[in-house]
Structures are given as structure tokens and as C-alpha cells.
Backbone as CSV, one residue per row, in Angstrom:
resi,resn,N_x,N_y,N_z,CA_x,CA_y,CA_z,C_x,C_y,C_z
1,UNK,-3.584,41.306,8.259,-4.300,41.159,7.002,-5.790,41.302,7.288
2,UNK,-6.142,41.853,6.257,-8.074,42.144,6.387,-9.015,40.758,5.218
3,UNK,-9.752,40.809,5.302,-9.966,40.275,4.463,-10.636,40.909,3.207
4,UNK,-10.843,41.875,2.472,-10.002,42.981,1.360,-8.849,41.755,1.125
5,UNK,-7.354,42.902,1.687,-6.735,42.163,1.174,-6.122,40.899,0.921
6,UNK,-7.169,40.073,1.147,-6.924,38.555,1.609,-7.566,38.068,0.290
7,UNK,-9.200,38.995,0.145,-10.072,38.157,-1.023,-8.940,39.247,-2.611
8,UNK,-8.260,40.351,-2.050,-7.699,41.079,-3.474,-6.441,39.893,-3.606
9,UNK,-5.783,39.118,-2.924,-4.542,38.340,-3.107,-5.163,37.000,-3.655
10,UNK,-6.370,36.571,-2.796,-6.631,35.123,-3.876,-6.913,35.065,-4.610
11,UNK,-7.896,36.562,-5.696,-8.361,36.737,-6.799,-6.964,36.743,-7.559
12,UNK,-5.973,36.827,-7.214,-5.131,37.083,-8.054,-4.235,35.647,-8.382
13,UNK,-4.561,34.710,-7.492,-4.141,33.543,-7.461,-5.097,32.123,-8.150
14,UNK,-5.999,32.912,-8.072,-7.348,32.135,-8.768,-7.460,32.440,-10.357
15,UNK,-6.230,32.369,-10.848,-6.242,32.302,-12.734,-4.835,31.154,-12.598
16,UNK,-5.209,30.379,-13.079,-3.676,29.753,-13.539,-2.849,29.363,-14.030
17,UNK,-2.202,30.725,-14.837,-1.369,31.327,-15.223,-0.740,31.929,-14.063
18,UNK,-1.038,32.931,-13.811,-0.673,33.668,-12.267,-0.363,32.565,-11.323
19,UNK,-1.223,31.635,-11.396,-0.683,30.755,-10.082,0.597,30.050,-10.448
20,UNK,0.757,29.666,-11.807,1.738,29.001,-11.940,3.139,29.757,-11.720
21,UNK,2.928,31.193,-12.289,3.747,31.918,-12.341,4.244,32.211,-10.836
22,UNK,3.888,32.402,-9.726,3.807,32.575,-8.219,4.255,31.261,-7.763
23,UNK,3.772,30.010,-8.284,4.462,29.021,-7.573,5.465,28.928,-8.318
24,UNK,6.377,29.366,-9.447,7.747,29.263,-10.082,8.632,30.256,-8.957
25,UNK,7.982,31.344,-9.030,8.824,32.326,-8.003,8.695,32.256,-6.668
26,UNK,7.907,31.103,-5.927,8.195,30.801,-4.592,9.470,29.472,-4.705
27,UNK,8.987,28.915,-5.969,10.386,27.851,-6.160,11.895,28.586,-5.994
28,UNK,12.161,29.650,-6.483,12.863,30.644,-6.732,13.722,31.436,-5.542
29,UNK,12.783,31.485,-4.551,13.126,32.153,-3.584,13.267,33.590,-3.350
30,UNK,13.741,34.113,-2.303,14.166,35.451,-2.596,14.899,36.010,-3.568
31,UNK,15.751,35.237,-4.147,16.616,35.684,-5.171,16.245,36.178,-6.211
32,UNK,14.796,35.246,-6.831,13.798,36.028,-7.450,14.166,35.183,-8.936
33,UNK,13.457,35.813,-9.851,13.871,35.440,-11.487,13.247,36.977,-12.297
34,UNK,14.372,36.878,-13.659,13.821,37.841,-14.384,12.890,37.379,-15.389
35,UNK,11.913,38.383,-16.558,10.887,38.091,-16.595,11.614,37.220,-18.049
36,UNK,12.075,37.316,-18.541,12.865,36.054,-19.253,13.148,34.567,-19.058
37,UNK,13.858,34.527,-17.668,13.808,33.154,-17.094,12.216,32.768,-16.497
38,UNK,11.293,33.258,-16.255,9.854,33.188,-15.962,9.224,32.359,-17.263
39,UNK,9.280,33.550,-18.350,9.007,33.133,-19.751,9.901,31.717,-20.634
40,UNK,10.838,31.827,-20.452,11.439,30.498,-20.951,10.791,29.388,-20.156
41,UNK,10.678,29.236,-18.730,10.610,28.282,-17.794,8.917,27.463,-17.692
42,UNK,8.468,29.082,-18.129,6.568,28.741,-18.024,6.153,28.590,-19.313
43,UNK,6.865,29.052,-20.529,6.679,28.566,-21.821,5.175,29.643,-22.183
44,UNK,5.678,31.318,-21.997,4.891,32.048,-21.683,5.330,33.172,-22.706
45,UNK,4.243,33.989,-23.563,4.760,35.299,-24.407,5.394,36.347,-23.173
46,UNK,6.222,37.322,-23.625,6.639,38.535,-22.923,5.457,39.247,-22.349
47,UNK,4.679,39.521,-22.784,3.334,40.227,-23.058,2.138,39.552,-22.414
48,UNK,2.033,38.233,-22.126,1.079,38.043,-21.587,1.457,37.868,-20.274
49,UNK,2.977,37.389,-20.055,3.555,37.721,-18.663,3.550,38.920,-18.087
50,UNK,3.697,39.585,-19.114,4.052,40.939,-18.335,2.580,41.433,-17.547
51,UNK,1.295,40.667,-18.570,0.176,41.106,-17.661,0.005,40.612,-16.824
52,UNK,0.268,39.550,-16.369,0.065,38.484,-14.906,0.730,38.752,-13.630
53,UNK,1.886,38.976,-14.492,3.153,39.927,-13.195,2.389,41.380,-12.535
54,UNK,1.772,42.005,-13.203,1.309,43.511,-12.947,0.334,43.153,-11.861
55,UNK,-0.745,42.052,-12.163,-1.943,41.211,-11.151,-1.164,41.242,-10.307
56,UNK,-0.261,40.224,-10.519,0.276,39.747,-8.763,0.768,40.998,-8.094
57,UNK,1.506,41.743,-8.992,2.054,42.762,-8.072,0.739,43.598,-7.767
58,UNK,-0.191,44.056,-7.939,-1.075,44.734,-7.680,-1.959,44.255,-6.515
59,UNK,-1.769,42.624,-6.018,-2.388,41.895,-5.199,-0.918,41.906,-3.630
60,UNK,-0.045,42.545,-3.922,1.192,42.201,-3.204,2.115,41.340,-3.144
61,UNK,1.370,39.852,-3.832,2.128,39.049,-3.925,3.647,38.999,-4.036
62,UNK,3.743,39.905,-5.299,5.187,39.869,-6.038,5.299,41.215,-5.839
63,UNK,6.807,41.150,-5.698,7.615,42.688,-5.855,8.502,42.208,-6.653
64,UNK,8.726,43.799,-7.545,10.081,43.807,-8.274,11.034,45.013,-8.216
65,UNK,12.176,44.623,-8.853,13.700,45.053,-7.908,14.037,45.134,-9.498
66,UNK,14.360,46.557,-10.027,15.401,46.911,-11.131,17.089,46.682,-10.803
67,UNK,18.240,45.971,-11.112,19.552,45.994,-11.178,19.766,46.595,-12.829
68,UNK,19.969,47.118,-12.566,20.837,48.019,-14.240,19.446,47.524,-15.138
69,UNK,19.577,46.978,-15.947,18.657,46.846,-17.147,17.951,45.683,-16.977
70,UNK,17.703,44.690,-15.674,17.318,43.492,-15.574,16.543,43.628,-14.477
71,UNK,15.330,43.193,-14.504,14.229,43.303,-13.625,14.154,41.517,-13.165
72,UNK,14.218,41.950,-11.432,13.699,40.415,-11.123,12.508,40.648,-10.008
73,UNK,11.992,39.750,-10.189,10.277,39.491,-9.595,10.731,38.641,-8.339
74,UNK,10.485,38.719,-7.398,10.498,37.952,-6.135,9.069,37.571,-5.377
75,UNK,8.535,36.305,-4.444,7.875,36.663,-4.144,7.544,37.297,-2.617
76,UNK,6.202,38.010,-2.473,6.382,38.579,-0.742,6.179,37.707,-0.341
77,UNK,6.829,37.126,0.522,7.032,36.310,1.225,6.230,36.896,2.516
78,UNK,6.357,37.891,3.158,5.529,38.178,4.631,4.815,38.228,3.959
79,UNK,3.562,38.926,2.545,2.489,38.901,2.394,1.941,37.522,2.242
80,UNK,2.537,37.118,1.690,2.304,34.832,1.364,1.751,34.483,3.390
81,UNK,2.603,34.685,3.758,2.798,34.359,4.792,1.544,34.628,5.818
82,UNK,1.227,36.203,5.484,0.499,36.824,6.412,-1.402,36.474,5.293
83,UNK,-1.459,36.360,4.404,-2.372,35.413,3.710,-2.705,33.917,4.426
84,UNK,-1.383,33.167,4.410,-1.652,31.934,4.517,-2.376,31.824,6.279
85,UNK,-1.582,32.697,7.411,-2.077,33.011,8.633,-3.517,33.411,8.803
86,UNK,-3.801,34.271,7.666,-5.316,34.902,7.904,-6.396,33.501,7.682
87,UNK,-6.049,32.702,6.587,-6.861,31.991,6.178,-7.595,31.101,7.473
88,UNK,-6.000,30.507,7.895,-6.078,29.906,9.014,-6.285,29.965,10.647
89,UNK,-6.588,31.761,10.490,-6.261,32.087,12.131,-7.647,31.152,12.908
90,UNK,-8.739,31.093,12.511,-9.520,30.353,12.797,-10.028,29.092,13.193
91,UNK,-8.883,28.301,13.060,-8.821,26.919,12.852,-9.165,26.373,14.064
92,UNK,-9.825,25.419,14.142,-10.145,24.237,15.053,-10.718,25.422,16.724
93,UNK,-11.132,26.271,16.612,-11.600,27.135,17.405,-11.103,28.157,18.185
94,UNK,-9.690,28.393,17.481,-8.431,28.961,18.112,-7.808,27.992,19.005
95,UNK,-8.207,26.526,19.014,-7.674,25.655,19.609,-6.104,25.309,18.150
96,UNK,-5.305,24.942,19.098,-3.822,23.770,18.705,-4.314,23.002,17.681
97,UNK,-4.359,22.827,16.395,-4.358,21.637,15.973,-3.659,21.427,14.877
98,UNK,-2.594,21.569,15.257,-1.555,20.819,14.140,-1.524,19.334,14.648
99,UNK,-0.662,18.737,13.431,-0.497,17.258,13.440,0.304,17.042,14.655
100,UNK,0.357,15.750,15.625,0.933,15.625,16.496,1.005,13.559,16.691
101,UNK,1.730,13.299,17.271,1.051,11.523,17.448,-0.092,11.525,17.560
102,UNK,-0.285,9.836,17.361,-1.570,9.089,17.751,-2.448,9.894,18.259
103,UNK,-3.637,9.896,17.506,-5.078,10.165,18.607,-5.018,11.778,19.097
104,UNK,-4.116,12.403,17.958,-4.157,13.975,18.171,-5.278,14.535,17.146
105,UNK,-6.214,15.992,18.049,-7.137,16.497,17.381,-6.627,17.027,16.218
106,UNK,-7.152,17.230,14.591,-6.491,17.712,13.772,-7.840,18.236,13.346
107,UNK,-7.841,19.268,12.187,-8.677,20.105,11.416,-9.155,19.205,10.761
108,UNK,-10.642,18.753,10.833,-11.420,18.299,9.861,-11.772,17.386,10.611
109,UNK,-11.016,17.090,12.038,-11.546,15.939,13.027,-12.879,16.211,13.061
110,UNK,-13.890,15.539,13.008,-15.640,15.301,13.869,-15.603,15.936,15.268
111,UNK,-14.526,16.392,16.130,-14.611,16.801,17.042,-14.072,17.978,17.076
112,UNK,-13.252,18.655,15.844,-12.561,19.647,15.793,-13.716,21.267,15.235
């Protein structure tokens, strides 16, 4: 990931609508939802979904998958993924610092 497409994926996550809509379809899983169950669930017009869906997909977030006449939205999961990595590749100085026992360095430590 560059950061392009790092600042084009959070702009797209930074309205929330879109965000809500992205965290329904990470609830979702791969399996995905169509833009019906989206709209019933988010309490959302056809039409204004349909513009939020186009964002995300235009940011990578979301892909969609036609079966016969029913469209389902999934989210990218390696792009989520490879986002959430970029943000963080930096952390604590390329030093370890996830949570660990007692008296372990963590992000935001005074010493980290």
C-alpha cells in the first residue's frame, strides 16, 4: 500500500454513512449482503446507497459479485487489511509492541 491509496481508502471511510455501511459488511463477512439487506439493515434509500457503495468501491474497499439478478457487496478484506498494516507499519520504531504481560512496552508508552 502507498499512501495515495491509503489517504484514497480513508477518505472514503471518513463520511458516516460509508462507514457504517463498511462496518455492516465487515459484520457480514465474505459472504457479503445485497444492496437490499444493506438498505433494510442501515435504514438507508436505494439511491443514496447506491452512492456510498460506488465510494467504497472506488476506494477498494468493497467489491461486488453479480449471481443472476442479485448483487452482493463484500468487503476487501486484503485491502482492509493491507490499510490497517500501512497505518501501523511504523509503530513504536519498527520495534514489537503489541500487548504482552506486566511491564510490557506498548504504543503510546513515554518510552515507546
Amino acid at each position: 500500500m502507498n499512501e495515495k491509496t491509503a489517504v484514497v481508502a480513508l477518505a472514503a471511510l471518513a463520511q458516516e454513512t460509508r462507514l457504517r455501511i463498511f462496518r455492516a459488511l465487515i459484520g457480514a463477512g465474505p459472504e457479503g449482503l445485497t444492496p437490499s439487506a444493506l438498505a433494510a439493515m442501515l435504514g438507508l434509500a436505494g439511491s443514496n446507497l447506491s452512492f456510498h457503495l460506488k465510494e467504497l468501491g472506488r476506494s477498494d474497499l468493497v467489491t461486488v459479485e453479480r449471481d443472476g439478478r442479485q448483487l452482493f457487496y463484500r468487503p476487501n478484506l486484503a485491502h482492509m487489511n493491507g490499510l490497517v498494516g500501512y497505518l501501523v507499519d511504523h509503530c513504536c520504531q519498527g520495534e514489537d509492541c503489541s500487548p504482552s504481560p506486566k511491564g510490557a512496552k506498548q504504543c503510546g508508552a513515554p518510552t515507546c
